[in-house]
C-alpha positions in Angstrom: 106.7 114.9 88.7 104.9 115.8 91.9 106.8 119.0 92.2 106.3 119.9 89.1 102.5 119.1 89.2 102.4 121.0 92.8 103.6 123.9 90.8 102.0 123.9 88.0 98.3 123.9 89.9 99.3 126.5 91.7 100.3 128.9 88.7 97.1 127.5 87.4 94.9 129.0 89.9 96.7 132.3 90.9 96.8 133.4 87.5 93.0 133.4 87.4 92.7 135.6 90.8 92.0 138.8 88.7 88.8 137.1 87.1 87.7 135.3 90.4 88.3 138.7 92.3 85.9 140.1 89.6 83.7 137.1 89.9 83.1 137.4 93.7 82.9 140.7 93.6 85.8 141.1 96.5 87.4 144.5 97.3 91.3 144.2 97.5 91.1 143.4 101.6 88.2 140.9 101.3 90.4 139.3 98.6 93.3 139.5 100.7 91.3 137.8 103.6 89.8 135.0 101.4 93.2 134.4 100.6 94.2 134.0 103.7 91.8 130.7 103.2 94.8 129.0 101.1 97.3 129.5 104.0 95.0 128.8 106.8 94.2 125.4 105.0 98.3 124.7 104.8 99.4 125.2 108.4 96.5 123.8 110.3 97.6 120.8 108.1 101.7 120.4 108.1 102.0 119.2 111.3 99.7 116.3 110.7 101.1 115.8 107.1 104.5 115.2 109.3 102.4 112.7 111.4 101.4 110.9 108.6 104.9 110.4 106.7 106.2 109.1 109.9 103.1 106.3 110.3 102.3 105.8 106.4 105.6 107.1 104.6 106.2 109.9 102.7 105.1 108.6 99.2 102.1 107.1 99.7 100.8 110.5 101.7 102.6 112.5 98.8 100.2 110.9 96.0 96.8 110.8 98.5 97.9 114.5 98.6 98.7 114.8 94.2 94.6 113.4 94.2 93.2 115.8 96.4 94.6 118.7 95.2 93.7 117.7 92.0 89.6 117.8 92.9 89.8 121.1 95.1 91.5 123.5 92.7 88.4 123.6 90.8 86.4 125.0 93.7 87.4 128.3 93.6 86.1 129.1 90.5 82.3 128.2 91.8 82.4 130.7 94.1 80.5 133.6 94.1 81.4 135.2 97.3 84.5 136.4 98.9 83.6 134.2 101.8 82.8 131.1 99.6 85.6 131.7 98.0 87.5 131.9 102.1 85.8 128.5 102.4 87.0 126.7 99.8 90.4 127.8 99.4 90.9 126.3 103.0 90.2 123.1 101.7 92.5 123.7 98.5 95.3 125.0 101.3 94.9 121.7 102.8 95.6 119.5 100.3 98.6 122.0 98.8 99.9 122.1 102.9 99.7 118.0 103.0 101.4 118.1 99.0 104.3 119.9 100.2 104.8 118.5 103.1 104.8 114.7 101.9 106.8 115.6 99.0 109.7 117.8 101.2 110.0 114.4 103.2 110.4 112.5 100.9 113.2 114.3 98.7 115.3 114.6 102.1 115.2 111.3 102.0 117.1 111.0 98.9 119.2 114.0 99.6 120.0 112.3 102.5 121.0 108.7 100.7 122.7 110.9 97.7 125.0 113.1 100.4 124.9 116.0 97.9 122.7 119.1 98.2 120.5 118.5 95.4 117.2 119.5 97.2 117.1 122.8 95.2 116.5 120.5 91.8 113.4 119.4 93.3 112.4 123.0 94.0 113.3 123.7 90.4 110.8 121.1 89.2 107.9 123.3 91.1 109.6 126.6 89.8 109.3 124.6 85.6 105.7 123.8 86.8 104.9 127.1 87.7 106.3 128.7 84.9 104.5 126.2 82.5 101.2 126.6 84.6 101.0 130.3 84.5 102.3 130.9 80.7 99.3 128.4 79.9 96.9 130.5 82.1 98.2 133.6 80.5 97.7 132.0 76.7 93.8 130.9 77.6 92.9 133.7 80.7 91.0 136.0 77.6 89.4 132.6 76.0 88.3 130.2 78.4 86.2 130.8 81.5 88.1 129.8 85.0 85.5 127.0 86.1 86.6 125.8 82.5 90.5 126.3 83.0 90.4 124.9 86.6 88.0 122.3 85.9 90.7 121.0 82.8 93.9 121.7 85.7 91.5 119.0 87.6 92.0 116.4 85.1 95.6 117.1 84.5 96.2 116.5 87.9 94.8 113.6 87.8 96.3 111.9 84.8 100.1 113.1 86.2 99.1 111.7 89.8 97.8 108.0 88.0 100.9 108.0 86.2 103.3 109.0 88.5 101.9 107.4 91.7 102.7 103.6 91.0 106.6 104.4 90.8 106.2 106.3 94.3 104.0 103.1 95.6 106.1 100.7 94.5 109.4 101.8 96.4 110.0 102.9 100.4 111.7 105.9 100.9 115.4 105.1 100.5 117.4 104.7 103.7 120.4 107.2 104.5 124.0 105.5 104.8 124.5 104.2 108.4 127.2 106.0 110.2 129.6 104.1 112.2 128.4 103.2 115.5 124.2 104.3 114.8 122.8 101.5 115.1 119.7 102.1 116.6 118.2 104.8 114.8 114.9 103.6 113.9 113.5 105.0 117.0 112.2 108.5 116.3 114.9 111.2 117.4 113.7 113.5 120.4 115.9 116.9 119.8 117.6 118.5 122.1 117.4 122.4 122.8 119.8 123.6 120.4 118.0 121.0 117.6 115.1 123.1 118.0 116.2 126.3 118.0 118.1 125.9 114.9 114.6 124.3 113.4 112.9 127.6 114.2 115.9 129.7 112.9 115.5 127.6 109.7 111.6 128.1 109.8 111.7 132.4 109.8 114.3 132.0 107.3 111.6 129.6 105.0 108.8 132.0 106.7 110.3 135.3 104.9 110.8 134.0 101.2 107.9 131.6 101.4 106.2 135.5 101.9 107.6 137.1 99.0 106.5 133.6 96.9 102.8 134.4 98.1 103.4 138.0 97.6 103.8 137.6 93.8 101.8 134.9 93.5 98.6 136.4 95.0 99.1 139.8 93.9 102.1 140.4 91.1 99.4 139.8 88.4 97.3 142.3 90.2 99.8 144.9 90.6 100.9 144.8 86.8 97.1 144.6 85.2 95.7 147.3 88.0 98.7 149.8 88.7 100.5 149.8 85.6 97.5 148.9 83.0 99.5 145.9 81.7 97.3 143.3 79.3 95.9 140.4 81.4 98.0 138.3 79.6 101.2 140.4 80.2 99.9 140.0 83.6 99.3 137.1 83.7 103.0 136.4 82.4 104.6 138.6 85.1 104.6 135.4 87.3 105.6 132.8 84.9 109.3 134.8 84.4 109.6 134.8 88.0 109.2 131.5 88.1 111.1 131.1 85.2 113.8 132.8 87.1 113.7 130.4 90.1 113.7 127.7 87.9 116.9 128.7 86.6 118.4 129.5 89.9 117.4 126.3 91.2 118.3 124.3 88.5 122.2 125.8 89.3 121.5 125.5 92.7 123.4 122.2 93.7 126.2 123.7 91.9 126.0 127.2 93.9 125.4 125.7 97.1 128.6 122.8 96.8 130.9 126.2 95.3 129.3 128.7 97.9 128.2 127.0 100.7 124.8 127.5 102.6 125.6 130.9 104.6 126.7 133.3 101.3 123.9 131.6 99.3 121.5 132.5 101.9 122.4 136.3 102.3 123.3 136.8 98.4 119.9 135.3 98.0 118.4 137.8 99.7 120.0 140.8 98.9 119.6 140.0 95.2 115.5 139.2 96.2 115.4 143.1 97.9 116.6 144.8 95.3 114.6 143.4 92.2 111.8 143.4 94.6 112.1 146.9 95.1 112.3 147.2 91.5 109.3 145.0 90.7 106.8 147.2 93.3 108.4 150.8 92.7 109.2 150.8 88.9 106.5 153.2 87.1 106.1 151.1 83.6 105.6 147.6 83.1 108.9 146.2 81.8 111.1 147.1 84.3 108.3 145.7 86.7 108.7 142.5 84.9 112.9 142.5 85.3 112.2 143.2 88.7 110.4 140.3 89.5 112.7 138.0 87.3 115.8 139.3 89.7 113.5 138.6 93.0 112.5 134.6 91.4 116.4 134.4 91.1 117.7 135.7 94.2 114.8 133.8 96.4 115.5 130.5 94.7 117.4 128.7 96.8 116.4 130.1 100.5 113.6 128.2 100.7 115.1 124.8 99.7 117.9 125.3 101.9 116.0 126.1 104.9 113.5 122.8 104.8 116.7 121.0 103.8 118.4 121.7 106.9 115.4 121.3 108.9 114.5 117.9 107.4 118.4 116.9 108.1 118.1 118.1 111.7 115.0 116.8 112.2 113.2 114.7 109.7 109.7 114.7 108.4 108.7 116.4 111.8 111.5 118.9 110.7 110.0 119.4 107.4 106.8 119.9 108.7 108.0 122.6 111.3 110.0 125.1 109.2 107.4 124.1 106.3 104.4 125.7 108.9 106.6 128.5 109.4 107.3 129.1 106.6 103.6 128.8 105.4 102.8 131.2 108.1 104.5 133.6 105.6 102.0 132.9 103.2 99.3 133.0 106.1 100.6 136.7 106.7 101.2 138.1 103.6 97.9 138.0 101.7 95.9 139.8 104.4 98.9 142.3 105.4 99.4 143.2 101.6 95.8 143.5 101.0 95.4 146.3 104.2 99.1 147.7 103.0 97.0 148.0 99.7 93.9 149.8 101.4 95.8 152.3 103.8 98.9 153.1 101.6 98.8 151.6 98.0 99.9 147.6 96.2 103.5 148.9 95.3 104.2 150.2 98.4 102.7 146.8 100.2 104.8 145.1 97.8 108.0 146.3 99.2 107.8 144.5 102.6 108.8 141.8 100.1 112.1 143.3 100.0 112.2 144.1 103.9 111.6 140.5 104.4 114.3 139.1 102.0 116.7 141.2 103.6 116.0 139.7 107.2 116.2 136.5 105.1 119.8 137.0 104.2 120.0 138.5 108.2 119.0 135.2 109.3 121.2 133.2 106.9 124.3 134.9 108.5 123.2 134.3 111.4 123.5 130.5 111.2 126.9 130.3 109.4 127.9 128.2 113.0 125.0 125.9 112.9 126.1 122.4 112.5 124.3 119.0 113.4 123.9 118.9 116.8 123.4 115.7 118.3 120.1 114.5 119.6 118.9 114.6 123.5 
């Protein structure tokens, strides 16, 4: 539920960019800059939010993080400036940095007690509230106002987080199986080298599709209503079959990743996310746009799961929290990189770093077909 809900919000809000972008009055770098606000907000807070599961637990941070996202996605909307709206998306980035965070933790947790690789079903639970969150904002973006649409995403929030939160209250994280002969594992794990380099590798590899995610989020809606004159509800639509598409590759993911293995669904991932992206940016009419970004949705589905599963395996909520900043940072990068590529070139040809950086995803995933669990220092 908290996935879903961290997904639907989202949608909720990035489907009403256009109107805010209008609102404030923002060219297409100012925009990209304010943006940056939403990422800035998320990294400056991971690495706390990692603090916190460690000290609180995952699921109570995860619902003290379901409430305050709630409240701040109806800020943007009562901005009238591109640097109001800066300020205030720091605050929403905060609260959706701490969300993912807690949440991440606390479903390698269970993947962890499961033993199967069923982190990828979580991500498909964001994906379903995503797609649900921007078909809904496509449906009302010509009839209601965004304070109004925001302001009613508020209340959703909170009604999912009052219902859902008790059940995450009520019961600690569950405990991995003890292997034979760890006994003392409470203590918190200090890595060794190798530990952390293999947290970093895992971290670009999050950092390049977490860029692409932000990339379509921030400005596919843009790119179809602006450069190929597409209906703002078309538009807005754009992003819910990419997230429709990740939904479905996610939902097949544990399946994929027990028949494939990690490595091939790593680089297929992103070799399938280059080419539709290329389609999605480069194609000259709107449909083919649109197939594009399903195939990108479907090929990135599983890279980003993968990598903060691994990362959260090596290293736990600190784990999480590391390749969760990097891969943040991708979001941190994008929006003002794709707003200047927009300024100095044009948005389809910004939009193709998408596909440069899916294909140094798949790079990446190669190159940790060795990685194993290496022991602690």
């Amino acid at each position: 539920m908290f996935f879903a809900l961290d997904g639907f919000l989202f949608a909720g809000w990035v489907v009403r960019i256009p109107a805010i972008k209008h609102q404030t009055g923002a060219s297409a770098a100012t925009l990209g800059l304010a943006l940056l606000g939403v990422s800035a907000g998320a990294v400056v807070t991971m690495m706390l939010t990692g603090r916190l599961c460690r000290r609180f637990g995952s699921h109570p941070v995860t619902v003290v993080c379901g409430v305050l996202l709630s409240l701040s996605i109806a800020l943007p909307a009562q901005t009238r400036s591109a640097l109001a709206l800066g300020l205030v998306l720091l605050v929403f980035g905060a609260a959706y940095g701490g969300m993912n965070v807690a949440m991440n933790s606390a479903a390698v947790d269970l993947v962890a007690a499961l033993r199967r690789p069923v982190m990828p079903g979580f991500h498909a639970a964001f994906s379903l509230g995503g797609m649900i969150g921007a078909g809904l904002g496509g449906l009302v973006a010509g009839g209601l106002s965004p304070a109004t649409h925001l302001l009613i995403l508020t209340g959703v929030g909170l009604l999912v987080t009052a219902a859902a939160g008790p059940a995450l209250l009520r019961h600690p994280a569950p405990r991995p199986p003890v292997e034979a002969g760890a006994g003392a594992a409470e203590a918190p794990r200090r890595l060794s080298g190798r530990a952390r380099r293999l947290v970093l590798l895992f971290g670009l590899i999050a950092l390049c599709t977490a860029y692409g995610e932000g990339a379509l989020a921030d400005w596919g809606a843009l790119h179809l209503e602006q450069d190929l004159h597409a209906h703002p509800g078309v538009a807005a639509a754009g992003y819910s079959l990419f997230a429709l598409a990740m939904t479905a590759g996610r939902l097949s993911g544990t399946a994929l990743l027990e028949r494939l293995g990690q490595t091939r669904t790593l680089v297929v991932g992103g070799a399938t996310a280059a080419v539709g992206m290329l389609l999605g940016s480069l194609a000259p009419t709107t449909w083919p746009a649109l197939i594009g970004f399903a195939v990108t949705g479907l090929g990135l589905a599983n890279i980003f799961p993968v990598a903060v599963g691994r990362a959260g395996e090596l290293a736990g909520p600190g784990g999480v929290a590391a390749a969760s900043t990097l891969g943040y940072g991708g979001m941190l990068l994008g929006p003002p990189a794709i707003g200047f590529l927009t300024d100095w070139f044009s948005l389809p040809v910004a939009l193709t770093t998408v596909a440069l950086l899916a294909t140094a995803a798949a790079a990446l995933g190669y190159g940790a077909r060795n990685a194993t669990h290496p022991p602690v220092a």
